[in-house]
Backbone as ProteinMPNN parsed JSONL, in Angstrom:
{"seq_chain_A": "XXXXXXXXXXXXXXXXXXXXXXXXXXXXXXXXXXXXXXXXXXXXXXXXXXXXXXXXXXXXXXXXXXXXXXXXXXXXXXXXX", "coords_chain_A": {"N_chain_A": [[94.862, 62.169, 76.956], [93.775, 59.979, 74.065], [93.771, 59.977, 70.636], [92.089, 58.923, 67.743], [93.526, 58.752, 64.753], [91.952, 58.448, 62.055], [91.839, 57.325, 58.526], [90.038, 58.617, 55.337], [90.39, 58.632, 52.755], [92.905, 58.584, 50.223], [94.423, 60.549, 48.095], [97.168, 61.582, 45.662], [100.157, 62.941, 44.22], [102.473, 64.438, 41.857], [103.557, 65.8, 43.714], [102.877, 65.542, 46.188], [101.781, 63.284, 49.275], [98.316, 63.137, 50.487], [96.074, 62.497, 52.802], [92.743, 62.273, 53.466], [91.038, 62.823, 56.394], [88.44, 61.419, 58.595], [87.259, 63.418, 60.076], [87.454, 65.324, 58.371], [89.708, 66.41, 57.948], [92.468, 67.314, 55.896], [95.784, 65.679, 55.362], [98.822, 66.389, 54.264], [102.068, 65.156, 52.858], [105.314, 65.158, 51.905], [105.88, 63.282, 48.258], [108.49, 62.506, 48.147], [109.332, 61.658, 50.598], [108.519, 58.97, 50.67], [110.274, 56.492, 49.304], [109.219, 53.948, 48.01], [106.537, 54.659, 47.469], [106.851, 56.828, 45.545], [108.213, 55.794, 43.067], [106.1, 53.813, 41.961], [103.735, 52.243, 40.059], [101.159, 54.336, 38.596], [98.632, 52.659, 38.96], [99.004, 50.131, 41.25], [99.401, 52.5, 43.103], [96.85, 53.453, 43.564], [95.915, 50.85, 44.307], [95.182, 50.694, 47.252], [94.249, 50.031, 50.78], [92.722, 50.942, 53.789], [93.846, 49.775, 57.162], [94.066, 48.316, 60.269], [92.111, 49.552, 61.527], [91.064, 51.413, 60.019], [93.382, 53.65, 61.295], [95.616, 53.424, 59.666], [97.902, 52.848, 56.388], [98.115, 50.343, 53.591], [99.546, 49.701, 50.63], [99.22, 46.76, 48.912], [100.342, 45.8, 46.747], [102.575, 46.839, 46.875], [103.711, 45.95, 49.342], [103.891, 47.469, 51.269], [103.536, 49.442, 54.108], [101.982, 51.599, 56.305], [101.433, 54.259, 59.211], [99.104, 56.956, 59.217], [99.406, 58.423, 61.496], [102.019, 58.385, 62.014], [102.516, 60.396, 59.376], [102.216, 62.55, 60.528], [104.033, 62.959, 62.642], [106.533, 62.143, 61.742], [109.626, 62.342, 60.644], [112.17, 63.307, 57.725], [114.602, 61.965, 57.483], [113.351, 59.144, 58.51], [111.159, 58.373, 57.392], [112.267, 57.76, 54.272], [112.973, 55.343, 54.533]], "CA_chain_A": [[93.786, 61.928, 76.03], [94.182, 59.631, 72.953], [92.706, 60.453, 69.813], [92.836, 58.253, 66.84], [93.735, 59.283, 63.504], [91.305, 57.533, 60.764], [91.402, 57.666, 57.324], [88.641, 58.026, 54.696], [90.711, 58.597, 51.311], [94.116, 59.035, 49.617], [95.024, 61.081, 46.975], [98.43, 61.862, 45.18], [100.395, 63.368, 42.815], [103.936, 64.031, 41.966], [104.305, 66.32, 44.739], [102.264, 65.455, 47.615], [100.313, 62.185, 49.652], [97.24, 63.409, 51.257], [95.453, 61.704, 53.388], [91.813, 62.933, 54.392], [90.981, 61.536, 57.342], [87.113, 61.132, 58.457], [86.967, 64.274, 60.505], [87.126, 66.096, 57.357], [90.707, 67.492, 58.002], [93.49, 66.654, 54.889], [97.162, 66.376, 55.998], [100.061, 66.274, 53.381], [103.564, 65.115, 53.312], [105.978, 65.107, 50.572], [106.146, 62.256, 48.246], [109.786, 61.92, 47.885], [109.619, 61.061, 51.669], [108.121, 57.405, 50.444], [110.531, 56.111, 48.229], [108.6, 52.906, 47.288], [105.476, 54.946, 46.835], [107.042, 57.724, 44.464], [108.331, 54.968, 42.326], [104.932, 52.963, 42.094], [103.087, 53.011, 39.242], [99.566, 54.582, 39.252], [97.702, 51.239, 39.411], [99.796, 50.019, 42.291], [99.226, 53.659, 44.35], [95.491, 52.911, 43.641], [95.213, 49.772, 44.824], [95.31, 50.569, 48.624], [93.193, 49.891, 51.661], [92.786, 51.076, 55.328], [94.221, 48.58, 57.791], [94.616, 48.72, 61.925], [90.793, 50.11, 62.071], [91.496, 52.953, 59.793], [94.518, 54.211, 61.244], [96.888, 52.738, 58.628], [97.022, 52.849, 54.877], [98.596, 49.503, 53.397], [99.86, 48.87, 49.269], [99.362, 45.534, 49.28], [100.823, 45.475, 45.762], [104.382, 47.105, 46.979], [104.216, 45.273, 50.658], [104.115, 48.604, 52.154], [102.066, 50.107, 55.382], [102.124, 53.626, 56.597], [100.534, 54.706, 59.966], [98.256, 57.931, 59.295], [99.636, 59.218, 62.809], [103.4, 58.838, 61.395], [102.834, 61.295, 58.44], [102.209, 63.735, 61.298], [104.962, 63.37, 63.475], [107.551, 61.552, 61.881], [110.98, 63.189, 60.196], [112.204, 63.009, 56.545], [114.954, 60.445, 57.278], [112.415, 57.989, 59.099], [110.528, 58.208, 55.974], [112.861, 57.607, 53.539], [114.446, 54.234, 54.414]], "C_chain_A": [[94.368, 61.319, 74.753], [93.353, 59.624, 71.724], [93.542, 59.885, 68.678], [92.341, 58.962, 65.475], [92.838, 58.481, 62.102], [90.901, 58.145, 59.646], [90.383, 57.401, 56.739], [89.036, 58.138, 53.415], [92.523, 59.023, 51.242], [94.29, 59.452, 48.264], [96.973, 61.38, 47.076], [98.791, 62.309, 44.399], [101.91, 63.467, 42.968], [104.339, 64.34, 43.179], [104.153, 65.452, 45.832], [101.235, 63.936, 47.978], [99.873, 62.685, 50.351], [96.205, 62.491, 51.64], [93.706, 62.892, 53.518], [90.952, 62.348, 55.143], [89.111, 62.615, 58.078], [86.486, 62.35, 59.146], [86.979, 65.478, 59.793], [88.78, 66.903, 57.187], [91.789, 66.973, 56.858], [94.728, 67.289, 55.576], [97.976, 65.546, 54.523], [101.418, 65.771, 53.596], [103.926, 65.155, 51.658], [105.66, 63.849, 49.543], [107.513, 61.595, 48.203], [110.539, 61.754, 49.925], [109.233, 59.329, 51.564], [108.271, 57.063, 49.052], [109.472, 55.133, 47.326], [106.861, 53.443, 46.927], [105.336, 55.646, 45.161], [107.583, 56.69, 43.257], [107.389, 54.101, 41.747], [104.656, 53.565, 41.038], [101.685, 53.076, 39.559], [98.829, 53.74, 39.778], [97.788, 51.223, 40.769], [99.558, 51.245, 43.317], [97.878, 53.869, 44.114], [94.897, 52.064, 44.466], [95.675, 50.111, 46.664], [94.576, 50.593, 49.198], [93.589, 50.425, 52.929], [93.09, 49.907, 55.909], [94.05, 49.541, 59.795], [93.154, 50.095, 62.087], [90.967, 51.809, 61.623], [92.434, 54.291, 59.607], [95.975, 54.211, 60.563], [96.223, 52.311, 57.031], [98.39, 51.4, 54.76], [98.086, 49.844, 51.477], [100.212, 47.586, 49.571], [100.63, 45.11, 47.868], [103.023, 45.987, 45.845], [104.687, 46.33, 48.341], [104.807, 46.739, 51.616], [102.817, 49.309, 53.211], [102.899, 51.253, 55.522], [100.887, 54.05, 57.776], [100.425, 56.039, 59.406], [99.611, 58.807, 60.166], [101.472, 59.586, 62.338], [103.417, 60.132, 60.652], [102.637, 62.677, 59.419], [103.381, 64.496, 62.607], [106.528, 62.741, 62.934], [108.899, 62.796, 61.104], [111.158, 62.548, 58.826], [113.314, 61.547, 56.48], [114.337, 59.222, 58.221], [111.616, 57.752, 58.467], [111.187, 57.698, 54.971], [113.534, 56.204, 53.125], [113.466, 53.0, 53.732]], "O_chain_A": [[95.331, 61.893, 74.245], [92.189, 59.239, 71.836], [94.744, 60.0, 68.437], [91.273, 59.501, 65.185], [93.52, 57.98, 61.208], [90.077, 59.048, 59.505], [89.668, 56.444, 57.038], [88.161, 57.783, 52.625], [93.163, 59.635, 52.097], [94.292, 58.628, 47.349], [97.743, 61.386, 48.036], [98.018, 62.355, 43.442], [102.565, 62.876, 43.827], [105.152, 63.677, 43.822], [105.037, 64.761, 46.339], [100.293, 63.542, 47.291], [100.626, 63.018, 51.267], [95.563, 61.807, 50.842], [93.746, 64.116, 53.636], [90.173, 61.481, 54.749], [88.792, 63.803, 58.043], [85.28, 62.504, 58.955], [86.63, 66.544, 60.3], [88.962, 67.835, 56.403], [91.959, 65.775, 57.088], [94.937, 68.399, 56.065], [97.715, 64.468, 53.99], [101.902, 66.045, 54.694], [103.228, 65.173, 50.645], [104.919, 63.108, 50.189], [107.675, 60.374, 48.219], [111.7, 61.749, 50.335], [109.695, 58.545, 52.393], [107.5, 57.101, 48.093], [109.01, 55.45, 46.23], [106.089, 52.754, 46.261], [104.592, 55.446, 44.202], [107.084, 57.096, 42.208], [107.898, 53.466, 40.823], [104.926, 54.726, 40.734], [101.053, 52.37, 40.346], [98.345, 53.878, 40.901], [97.083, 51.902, 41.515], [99.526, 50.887, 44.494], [97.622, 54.912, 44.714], [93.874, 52.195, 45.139], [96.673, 49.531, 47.093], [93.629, 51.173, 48.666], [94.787, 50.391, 53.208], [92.699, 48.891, 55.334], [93.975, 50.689, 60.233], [93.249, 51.206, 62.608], [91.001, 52.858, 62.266], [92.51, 55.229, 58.814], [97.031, 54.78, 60.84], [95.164, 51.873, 56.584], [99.35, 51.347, 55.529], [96.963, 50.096, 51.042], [101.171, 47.23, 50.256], [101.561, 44.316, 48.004], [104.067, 45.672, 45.273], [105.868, 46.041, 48.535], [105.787, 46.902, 52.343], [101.624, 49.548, 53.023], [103.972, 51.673, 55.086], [99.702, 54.163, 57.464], [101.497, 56.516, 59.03], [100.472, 59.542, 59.682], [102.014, 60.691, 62.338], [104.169, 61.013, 61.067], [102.932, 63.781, 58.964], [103.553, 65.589, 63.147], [107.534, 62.86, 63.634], [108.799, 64.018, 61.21], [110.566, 61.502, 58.558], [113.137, 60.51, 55.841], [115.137, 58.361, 58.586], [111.022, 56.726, 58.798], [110.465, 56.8, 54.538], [114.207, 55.876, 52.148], [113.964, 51.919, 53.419]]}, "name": "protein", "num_of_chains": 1, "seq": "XXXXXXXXXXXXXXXXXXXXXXXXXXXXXXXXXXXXXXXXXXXXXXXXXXXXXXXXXXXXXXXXXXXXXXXXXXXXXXXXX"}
């Protein structure tokens, strides 16, 4: 069975990116797993959109994507680089 992950918002803060994705459920990761996010300034971690029908968040302003489904299975150094 495949079951896709779609977002409906992102929040942040120093600690944590949360996603909450359309089934109402919020998942967390660190932020100092996404260097080029934790470095971003507010604007810049504002300006982002859904991509790949939901399942992907894209900063267009850093040239960075991020599958949803990653922040759930991936590891801290597969994040990091």
């Amino acid at each position: 069975m495949s079951i896709s992950i779609k977002g409906k918002a992102v929040y942040f803060d120093d600690r944590y990116l949360r996603v909450e994705l359309e089934d109402g459920r919020i998942i967390a990761t660190p932020m100092p797993w996404y260097r080029a996010l934790q470095s971003a300034s507010l604007d810049q971690l504002r300006n982002y959109r859904f991509i790949c029908r939901g399942t992907g968040i894209e900063w267009s302003d850093l040239d960075y994507q991020l599958s949803i489904e990653s922040m759930l299975v991936a590891r801290h150094e597969k994040m990091a680089a």
